[in-house]
DODRENDREN-289537 format. One record per atom (N, C-alpha, C, O): residue in one letter; atom name; z, x, y. Coordinates in nm, 3 decimals, padded with zeros to 5 digits. Example, Ala and Ser with C-alpha at 12.3 -4.5 7.8 and 13.67 -1.06 7.14 Angstrom:
BEGIN
   rest   atom        zz        xx        yy
      A      N    00.780    01.319   -00.569
      A     CA    00.780    01.230   -00.450
      A      C    00.780    01.320   -00.330
      A      O    00.846    01.424   -00.332
      S      N    00.708    01.285   -00.225
      S     CA    00.714    01.367   -00.106
      S      C    00.787    01.290    00.003
      S      O    00.804    01.341    00.114
! end
This chain:
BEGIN
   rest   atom        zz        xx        yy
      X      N   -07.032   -21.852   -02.161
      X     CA   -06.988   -21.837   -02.298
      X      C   -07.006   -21.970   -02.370
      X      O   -06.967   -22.076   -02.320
      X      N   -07.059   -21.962   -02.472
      X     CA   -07.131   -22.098   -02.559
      X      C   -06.927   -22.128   -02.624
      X      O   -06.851   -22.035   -02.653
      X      N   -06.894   -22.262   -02.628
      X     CA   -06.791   -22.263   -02.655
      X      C   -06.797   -22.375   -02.751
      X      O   -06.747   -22.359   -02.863
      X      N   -06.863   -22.505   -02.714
      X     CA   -06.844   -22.616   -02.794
      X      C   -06.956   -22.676   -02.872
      X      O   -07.069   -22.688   -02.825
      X      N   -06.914   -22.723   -03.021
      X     CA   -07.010   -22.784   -03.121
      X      C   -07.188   -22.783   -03.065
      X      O   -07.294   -22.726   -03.090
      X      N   -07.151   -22.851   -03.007
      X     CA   -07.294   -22.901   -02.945
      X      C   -07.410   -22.803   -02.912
      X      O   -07.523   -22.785   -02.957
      X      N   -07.303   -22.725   -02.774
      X     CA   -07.415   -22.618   -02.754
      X      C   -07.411   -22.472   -02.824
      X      O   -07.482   -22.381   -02.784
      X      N   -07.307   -22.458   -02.946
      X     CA   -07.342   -22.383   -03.032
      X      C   -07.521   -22.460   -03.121
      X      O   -07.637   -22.418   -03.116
      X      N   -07.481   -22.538   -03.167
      X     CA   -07.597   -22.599   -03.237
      X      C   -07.731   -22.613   -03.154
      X      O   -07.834   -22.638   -03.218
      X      N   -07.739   -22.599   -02.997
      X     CA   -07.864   -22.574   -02.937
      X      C   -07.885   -22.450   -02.947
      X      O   -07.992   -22.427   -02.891
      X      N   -07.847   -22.367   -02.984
      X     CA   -07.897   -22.232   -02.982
      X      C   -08.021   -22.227   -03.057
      X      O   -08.021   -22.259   -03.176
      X      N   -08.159   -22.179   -02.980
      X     CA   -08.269   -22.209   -03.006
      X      C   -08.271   -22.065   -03.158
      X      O   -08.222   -21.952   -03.159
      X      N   -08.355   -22.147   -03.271
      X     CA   -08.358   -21.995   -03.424
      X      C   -08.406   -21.902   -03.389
      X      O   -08.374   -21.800   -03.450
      X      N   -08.490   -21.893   -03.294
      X     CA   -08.544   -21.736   -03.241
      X      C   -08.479   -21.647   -03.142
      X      O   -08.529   -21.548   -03.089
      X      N   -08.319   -21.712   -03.120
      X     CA   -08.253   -21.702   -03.024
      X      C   -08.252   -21.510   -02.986
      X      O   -08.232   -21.461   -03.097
      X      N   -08.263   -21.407   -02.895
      X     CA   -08.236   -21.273   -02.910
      X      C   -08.106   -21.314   -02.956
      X      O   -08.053   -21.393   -02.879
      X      N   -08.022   -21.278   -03.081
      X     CA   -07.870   -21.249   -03.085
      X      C   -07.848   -21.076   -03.015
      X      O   -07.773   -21.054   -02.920
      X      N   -07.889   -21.023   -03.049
      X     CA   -07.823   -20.901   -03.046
      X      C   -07.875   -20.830   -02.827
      X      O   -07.950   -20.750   -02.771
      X      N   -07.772   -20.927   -02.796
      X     CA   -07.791   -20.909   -02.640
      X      C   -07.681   -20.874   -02.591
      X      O   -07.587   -20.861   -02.670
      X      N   -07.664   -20.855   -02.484
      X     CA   -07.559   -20.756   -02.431
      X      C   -07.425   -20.818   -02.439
      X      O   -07.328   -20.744   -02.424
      X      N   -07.413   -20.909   -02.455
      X     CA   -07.248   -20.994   -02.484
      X      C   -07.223   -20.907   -02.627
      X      O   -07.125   -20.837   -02.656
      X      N   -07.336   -20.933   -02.700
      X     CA   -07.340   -20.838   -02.895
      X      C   -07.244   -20.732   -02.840
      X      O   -07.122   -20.730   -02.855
      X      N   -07.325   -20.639   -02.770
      X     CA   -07.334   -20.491   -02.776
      X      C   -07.207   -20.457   -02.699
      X      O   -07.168   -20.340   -02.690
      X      N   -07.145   -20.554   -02.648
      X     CA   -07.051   -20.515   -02.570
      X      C   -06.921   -20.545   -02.666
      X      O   -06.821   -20.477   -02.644
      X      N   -06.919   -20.624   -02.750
      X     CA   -06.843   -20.689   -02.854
      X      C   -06.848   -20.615   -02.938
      X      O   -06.753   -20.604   -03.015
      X      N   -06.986   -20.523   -02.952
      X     CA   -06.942   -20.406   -03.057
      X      C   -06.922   -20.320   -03.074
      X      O   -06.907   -20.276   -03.188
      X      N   -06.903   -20.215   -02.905
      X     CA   -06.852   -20.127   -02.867
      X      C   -06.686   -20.128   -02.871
      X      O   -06.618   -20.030   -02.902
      X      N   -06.625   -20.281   -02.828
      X     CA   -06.467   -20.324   -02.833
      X      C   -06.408   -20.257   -02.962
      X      O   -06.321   -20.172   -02.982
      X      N   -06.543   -20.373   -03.087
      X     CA   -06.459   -20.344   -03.194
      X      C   -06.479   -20.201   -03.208
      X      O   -06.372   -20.147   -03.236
      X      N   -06.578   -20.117   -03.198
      X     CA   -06.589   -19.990   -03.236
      X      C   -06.430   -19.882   -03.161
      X      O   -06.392   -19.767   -03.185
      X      N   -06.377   -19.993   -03.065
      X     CA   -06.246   -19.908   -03.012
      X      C   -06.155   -19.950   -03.027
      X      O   -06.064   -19.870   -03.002
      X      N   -06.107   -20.091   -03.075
      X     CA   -06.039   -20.140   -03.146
      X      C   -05.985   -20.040   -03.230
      X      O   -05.885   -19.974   -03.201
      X      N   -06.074   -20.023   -03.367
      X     CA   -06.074   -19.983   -03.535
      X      C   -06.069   -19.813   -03.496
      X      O   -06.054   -19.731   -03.586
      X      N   -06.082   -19.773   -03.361
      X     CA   -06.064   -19.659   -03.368
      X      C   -05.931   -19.618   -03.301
      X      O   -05.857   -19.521   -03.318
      X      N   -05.927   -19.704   -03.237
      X     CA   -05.757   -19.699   -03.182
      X      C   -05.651   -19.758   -03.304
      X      O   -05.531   -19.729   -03.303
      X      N   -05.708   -19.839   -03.400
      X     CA   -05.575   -19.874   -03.530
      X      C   -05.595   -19.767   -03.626
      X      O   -05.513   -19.740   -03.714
      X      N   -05.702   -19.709   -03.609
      X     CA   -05.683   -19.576   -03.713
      X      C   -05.583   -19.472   -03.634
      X      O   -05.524   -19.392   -03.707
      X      N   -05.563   -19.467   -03.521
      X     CA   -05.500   -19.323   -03.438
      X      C   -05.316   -19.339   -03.540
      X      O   -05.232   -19.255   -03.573
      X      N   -05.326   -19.474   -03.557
      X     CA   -05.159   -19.508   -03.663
      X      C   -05.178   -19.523   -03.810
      X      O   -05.142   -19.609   -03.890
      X      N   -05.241   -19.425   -03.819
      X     CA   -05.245   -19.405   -03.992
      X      C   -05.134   -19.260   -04.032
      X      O   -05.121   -19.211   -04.144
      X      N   -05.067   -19.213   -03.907
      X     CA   -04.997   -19.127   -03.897
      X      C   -04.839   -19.175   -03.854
      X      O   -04.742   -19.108   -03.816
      X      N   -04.857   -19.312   -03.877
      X     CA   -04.732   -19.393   -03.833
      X      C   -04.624   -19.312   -03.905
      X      O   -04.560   -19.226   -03.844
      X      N   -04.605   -19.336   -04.029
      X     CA   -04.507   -19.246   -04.109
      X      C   -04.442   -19.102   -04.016
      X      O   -04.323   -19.078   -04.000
      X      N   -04.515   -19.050   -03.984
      X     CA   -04.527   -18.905   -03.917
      X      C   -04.429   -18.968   -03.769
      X      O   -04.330   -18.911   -03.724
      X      N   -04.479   -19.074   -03.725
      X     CA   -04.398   -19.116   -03.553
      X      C   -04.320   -19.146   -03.652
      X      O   -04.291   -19.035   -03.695
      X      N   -04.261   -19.229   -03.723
      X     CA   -04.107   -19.251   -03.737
      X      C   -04.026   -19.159   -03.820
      X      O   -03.908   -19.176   -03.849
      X      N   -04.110   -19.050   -03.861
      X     CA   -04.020   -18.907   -03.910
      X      C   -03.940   -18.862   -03.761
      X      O   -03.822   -18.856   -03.727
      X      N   -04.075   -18.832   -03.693
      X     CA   -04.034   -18.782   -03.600
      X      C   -03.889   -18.863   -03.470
      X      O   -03.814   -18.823   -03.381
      X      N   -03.910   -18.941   -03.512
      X     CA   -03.831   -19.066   -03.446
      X      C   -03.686   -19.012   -03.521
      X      O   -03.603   -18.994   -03.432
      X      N   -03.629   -18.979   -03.657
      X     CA   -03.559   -18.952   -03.744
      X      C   -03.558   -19.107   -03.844
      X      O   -03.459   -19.180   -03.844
      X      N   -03.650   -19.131   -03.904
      X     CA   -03.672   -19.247   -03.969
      X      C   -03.724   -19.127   -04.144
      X      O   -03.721   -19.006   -04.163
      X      N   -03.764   -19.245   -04.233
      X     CA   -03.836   -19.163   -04.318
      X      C   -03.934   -19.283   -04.371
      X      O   -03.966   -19.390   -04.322
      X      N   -03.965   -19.219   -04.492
      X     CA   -04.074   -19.316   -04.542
      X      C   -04.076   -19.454   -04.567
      X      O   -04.172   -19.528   -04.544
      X      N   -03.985   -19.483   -04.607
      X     CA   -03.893   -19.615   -04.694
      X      C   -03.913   -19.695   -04.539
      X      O   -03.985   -19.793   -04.524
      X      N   -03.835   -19.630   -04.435
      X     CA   -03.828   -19.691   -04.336
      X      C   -03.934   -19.731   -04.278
      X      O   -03.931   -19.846   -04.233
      X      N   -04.049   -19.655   -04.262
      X     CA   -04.173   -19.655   -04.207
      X      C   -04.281   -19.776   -04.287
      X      O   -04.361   -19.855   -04.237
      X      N   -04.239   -19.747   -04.450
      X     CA   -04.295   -19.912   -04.510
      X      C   -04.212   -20.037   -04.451
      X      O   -04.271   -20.145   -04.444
      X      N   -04.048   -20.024   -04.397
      X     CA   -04.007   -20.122   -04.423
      X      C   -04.111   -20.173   -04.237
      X      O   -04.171   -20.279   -04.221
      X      N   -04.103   -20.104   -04.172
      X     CA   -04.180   -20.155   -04.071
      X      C   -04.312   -20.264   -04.052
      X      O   -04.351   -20.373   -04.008
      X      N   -04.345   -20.139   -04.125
      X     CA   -04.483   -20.168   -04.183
      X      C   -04.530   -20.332   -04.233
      X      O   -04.609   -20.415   -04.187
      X      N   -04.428   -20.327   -04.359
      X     CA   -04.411   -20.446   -04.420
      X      C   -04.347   -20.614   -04.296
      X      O   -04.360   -20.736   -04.304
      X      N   -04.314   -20.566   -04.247
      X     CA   -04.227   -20.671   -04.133
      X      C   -04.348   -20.719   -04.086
      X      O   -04.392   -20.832   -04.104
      X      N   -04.428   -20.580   -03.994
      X     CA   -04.527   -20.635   -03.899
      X      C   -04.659   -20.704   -03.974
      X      O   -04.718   -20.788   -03.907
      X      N   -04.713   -20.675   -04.115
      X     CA   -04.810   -20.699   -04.124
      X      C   -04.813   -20.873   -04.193
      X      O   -04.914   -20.943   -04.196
      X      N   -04.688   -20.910   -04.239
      X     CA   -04.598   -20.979   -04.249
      X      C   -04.631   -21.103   -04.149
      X      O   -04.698   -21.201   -04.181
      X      N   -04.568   -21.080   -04.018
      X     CA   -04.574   -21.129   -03.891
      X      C   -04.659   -21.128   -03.864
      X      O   -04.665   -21.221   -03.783
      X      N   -04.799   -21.061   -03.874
      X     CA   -04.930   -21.051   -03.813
      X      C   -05.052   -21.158   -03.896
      X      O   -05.164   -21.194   -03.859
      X      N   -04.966   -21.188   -04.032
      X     CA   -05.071   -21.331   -04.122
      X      C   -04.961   -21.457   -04.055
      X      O   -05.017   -21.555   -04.005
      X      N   -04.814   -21.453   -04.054
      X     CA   -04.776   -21.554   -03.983
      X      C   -04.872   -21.562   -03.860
      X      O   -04.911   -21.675   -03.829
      X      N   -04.910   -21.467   -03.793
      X     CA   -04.938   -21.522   -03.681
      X      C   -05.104   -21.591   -03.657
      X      O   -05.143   -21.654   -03.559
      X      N   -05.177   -21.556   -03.770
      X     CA   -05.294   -21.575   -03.825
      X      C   -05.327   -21.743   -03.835
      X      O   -05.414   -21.806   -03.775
      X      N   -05.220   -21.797   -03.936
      X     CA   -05.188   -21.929   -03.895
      X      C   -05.207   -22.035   -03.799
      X      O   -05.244   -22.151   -03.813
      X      N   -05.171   -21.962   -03.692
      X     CA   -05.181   -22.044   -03.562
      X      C   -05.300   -21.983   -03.463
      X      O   -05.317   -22.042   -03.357
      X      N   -05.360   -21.898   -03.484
      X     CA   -05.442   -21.807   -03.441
      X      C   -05.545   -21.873   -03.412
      X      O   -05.570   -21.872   -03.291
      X      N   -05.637   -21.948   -03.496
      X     CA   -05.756   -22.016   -03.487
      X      C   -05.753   -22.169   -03.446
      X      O   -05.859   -22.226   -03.422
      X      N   -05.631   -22.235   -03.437
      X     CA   -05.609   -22.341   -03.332
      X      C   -05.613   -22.303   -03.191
      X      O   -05.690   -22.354   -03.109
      X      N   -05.507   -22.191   -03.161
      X     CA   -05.494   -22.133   -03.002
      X      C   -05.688   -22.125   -02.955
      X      O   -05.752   -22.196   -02.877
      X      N   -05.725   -22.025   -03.030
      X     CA   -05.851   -21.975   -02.926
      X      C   -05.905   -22.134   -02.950
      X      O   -05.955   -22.172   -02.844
      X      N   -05.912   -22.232   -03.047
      X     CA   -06.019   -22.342   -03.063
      X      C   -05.983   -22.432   -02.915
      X      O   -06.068   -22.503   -02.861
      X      N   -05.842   -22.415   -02.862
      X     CA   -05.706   -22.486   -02.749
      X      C   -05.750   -22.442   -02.613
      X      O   -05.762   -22.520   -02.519
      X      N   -05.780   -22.281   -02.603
      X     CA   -05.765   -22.203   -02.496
      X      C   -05.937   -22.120   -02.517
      X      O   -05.986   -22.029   -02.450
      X      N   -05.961   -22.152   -02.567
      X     CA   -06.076   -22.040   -02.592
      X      C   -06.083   -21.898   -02.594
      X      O   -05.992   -21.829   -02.547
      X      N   -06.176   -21.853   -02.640
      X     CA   -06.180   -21.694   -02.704
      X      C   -06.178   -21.605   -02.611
      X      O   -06.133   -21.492   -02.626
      X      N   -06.230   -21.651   -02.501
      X     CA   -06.200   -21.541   -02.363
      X      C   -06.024   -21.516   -02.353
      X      O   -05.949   -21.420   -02.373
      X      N   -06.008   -21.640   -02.318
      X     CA   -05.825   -21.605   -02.270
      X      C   -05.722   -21.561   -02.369
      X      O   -05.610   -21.522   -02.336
      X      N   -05.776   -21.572   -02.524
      X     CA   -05.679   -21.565   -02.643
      X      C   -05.728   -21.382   -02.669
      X      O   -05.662   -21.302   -02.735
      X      N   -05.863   -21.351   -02.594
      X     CA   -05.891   -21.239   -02.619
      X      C   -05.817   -21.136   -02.499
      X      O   -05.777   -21.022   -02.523
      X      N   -05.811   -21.184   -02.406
      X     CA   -05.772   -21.112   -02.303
      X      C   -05.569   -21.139   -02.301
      X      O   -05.489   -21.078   -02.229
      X      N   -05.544   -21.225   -02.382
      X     CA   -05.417   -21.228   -02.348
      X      C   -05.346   -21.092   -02.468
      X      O   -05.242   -21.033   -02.439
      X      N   -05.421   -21.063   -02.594
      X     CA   -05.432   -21.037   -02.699
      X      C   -05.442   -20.852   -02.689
      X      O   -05.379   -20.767   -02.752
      X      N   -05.543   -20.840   -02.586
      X     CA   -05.592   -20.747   -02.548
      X      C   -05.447   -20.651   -02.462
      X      O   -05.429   -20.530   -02.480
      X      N   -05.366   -20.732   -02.377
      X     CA   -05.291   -20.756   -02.312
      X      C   -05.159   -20.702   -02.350
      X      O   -05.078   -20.625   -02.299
      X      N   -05.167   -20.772   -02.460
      X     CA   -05.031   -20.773   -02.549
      X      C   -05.048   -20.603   -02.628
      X      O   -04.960   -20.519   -02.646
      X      N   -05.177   -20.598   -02.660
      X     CA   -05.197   -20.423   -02.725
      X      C   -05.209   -20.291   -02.667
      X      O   -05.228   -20.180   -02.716
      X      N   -05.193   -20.331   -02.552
      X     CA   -05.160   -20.232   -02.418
      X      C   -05.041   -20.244   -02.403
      X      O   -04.978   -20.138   -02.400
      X      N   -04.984   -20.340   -02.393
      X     CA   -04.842   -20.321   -02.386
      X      C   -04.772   -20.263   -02.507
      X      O   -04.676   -20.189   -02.483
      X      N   -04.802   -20.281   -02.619
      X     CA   -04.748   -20.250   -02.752
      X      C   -04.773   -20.119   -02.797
      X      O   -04.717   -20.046   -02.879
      X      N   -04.879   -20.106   -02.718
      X     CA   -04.923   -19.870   -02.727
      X      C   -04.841   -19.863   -02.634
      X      O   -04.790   -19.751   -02.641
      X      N   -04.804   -19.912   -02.558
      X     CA   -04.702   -19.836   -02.414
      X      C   -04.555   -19.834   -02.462
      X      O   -04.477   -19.748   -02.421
      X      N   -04.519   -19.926   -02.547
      X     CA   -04.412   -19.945   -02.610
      X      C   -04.379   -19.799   -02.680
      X      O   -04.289   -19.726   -02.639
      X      N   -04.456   -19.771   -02.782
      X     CA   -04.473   -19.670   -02.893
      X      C   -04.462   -19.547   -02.781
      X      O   -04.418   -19.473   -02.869
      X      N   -04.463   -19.492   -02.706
      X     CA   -04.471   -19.353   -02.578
      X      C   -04.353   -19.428   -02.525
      X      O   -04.354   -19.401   -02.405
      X      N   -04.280   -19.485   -02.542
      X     CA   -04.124   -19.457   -02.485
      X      C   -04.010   -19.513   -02.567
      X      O   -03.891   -19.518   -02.537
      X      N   -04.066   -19.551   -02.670
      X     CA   -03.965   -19.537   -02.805
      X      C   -03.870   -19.367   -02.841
      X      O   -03.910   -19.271   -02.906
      X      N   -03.761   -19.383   -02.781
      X     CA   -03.671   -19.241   -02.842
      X      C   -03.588   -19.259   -02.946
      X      O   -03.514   -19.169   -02.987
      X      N   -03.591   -19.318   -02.972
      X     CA   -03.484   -19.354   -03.139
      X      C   -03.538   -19.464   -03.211
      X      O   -03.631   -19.533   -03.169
      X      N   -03.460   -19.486   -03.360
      X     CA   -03.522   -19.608   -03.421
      X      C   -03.467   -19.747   -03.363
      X      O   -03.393   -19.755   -03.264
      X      N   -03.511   -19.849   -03.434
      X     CA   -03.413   -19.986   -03.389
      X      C   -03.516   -20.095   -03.339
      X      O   -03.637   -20.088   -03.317
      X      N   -03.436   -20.188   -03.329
      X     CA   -03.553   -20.317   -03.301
      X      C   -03.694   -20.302   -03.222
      X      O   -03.791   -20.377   -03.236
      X      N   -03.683   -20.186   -03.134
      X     CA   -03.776   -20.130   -03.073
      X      C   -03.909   -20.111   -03.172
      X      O   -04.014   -20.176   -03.173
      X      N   -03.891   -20.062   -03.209
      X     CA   -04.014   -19.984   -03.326
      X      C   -04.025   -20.162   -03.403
      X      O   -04.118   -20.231   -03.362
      X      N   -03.966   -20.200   -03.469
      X     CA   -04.017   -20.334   -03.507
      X      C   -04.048   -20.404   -03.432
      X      O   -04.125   -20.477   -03.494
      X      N   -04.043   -20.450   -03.298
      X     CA   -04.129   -20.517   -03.217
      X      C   -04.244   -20.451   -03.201
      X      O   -04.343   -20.519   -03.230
      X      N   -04.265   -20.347   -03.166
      X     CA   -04.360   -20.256   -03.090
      X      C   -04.522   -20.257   -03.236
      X      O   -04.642   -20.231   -03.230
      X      N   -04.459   -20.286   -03.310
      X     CA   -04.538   -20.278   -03.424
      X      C   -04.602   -20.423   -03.484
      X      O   -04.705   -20.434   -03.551
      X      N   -04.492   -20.554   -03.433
      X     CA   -04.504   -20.670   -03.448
      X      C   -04.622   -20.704   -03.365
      X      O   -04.718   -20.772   -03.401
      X      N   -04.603   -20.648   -03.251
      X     CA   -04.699   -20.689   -03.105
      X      C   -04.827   -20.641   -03.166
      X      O   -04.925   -20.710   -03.193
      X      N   -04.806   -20.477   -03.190
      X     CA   -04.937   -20.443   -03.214
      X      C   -05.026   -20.509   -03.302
      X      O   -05.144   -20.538   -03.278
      X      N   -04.938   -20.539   -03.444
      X     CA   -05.066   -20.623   -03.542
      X      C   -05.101   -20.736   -03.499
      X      O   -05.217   -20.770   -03.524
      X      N   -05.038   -20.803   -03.444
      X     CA   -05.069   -20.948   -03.373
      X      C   -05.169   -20.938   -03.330
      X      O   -05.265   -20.985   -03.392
      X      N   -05.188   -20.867   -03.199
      X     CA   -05.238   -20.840   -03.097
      X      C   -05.398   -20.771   -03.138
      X      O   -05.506   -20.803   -03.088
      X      N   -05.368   -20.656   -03.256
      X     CA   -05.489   -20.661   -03.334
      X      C   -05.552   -20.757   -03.423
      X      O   -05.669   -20.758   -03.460
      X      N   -05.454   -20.842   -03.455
      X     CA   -05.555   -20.959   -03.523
      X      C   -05.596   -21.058   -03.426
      X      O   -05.680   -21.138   -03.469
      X      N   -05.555   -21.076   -03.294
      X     CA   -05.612   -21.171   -03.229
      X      C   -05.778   -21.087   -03.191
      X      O   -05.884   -21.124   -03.241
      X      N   -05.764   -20.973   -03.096
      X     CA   -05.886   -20.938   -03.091
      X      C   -05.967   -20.948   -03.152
      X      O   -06.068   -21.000   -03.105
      X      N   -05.965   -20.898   -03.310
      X     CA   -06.072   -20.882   -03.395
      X      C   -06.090   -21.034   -03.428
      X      O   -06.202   -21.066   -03.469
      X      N   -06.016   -21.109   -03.419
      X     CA   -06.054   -21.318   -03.446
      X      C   -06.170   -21.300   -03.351
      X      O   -06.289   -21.291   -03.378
      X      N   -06.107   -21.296   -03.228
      X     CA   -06.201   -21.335   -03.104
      X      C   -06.327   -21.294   -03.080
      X      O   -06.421   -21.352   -03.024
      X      N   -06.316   -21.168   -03.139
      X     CA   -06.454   -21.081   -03.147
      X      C   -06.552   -21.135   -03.243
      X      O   -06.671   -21.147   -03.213
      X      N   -06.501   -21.171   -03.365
      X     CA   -06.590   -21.269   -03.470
      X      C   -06.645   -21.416   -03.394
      X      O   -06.762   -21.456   -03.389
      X      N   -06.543   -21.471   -03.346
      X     CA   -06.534   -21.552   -03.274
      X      C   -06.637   -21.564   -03.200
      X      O   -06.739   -21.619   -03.241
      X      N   -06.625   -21.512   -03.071
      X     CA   -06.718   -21.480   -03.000
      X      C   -06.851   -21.432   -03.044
      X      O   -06.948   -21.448   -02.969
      X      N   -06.864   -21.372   -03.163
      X     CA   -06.998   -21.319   -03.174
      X      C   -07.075   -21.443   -03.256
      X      O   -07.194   -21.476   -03.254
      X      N   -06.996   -21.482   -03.307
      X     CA   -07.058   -21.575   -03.415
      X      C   -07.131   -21.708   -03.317
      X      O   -07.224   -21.788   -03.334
      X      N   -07.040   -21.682   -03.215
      X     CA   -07.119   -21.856   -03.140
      X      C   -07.254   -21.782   -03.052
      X      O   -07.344   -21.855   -03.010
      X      N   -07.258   -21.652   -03.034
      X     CA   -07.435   -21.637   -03.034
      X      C   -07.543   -21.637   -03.085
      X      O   -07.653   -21.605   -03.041
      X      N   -07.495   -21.695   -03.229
      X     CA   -07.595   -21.726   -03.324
      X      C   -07.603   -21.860   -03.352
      X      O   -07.503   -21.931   -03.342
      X      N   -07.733   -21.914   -03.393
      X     CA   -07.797   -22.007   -03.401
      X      C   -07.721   -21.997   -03.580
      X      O   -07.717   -21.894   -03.648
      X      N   -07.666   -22.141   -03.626
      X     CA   -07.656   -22.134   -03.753
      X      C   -07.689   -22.093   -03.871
      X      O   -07.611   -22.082   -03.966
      X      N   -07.868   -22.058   -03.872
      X     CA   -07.872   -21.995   -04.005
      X      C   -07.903   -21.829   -04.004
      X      O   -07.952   -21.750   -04.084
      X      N   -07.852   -21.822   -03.879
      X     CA   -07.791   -21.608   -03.827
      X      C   -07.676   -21.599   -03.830
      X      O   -07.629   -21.488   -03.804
      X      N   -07.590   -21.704   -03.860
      X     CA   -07.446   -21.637   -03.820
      X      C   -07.403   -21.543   -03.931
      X      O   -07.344   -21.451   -03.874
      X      N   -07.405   -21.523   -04.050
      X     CA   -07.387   -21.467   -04.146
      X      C   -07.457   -21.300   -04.155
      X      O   -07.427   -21.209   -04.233
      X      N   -07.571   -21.302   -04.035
      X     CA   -07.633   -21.187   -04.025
      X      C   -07.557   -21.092   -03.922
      X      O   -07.540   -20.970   -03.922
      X      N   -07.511   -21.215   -03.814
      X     CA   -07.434   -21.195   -03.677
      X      C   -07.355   -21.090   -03.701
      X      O   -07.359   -20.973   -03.663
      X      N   -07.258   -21.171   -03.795
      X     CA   -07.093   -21.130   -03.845
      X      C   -07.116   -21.014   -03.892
      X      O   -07.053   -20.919   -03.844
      X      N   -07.230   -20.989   -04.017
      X     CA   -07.247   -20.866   -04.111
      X      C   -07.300   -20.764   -03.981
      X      O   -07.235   -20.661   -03.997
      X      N   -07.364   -20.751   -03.894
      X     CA   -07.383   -20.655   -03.785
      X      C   -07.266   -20.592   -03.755
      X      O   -07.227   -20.479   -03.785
      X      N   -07.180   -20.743   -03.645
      X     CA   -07.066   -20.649   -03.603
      X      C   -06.943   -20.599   -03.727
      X      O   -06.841   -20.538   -03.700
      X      N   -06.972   -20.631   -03.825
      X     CA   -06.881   -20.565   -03.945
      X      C   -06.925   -20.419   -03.965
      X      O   -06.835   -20.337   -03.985
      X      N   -07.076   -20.368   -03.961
      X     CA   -07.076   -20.185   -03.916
      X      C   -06.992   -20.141   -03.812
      X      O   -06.935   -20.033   -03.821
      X      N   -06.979   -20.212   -03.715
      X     CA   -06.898   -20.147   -03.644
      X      C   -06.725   -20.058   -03.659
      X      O   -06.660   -19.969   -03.604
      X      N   -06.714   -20.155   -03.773
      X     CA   -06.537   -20.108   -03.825
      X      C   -06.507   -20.152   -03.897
      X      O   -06.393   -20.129   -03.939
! end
């Protein structure tokens, strides 16, 4: 994995970008954006929970909230730890946070964590995935790089 200044900038201009690290990065996001769409029915889990709408924004509002706080510190960590481990810890955290949501039986701090984790956890991936894709491009592709894996979701 190309990680630092240097040997980003050797990346030869005729470099293949779109090689299997790409394609594998854009299958993720393609399950990513299809797994954060499955909670566009969120409202509906915290009816069913006995919550209502009001409640379901106020969630809403908390986590997405918490998920630009966490944005903040986001692009120091992977620059600290790199994009593999900030991706896999990230990855980690959004498995746990869908597992959360399947044994939630009532409302309560539960559902606001479970929702905190998740946006986090979705904004770290999708960093890392830019992240990562962008350092397979030679500098004057990265802008082509990014716009590729952006069809994806």
């Amino acid at each position: 994995m190309i990680s630092t200044p240097a040997q980003r900038d050797s990346i030869p201009e005729q470099a293949n970008i779109y090689n299997t690290t790409f394609w594998l990065a854009y299958v993720a996001n393609v399950l990513i954006v299809t797994a954060h769409s499955l909670t566009f029915r969120f409202a509906d889990y915290v009816k069913n929970l006995g919550g209502n709408e009001d409640l379901s924004g106020r969630v809403m509002s908390v986590a997405v909230i918490a998920a630009v706080f966490f944005r903040f510190f986001l692009g120091q960590k992977i620059d600290q730890s790199g994009t593999r481990r900030i991706w896999l810890y990230s990855t980690l955290v959004f498995i746990a946070s869908c597992a959360m949501f399947l044994f939630l039986n009532r409302l309560g701090i539960g559902l606001y964590l479970s929702r905190i984790l998740f946006n986090a956890s979705l904004a770290g991936m999708l960093s890392c995935s830019i992240v990562n894709i962008q350092n397979l491009a030679p500098a004057n592709r990265r802008t082509e790089i990014i716009g590729s894996l952006g069809s994806s979701g």
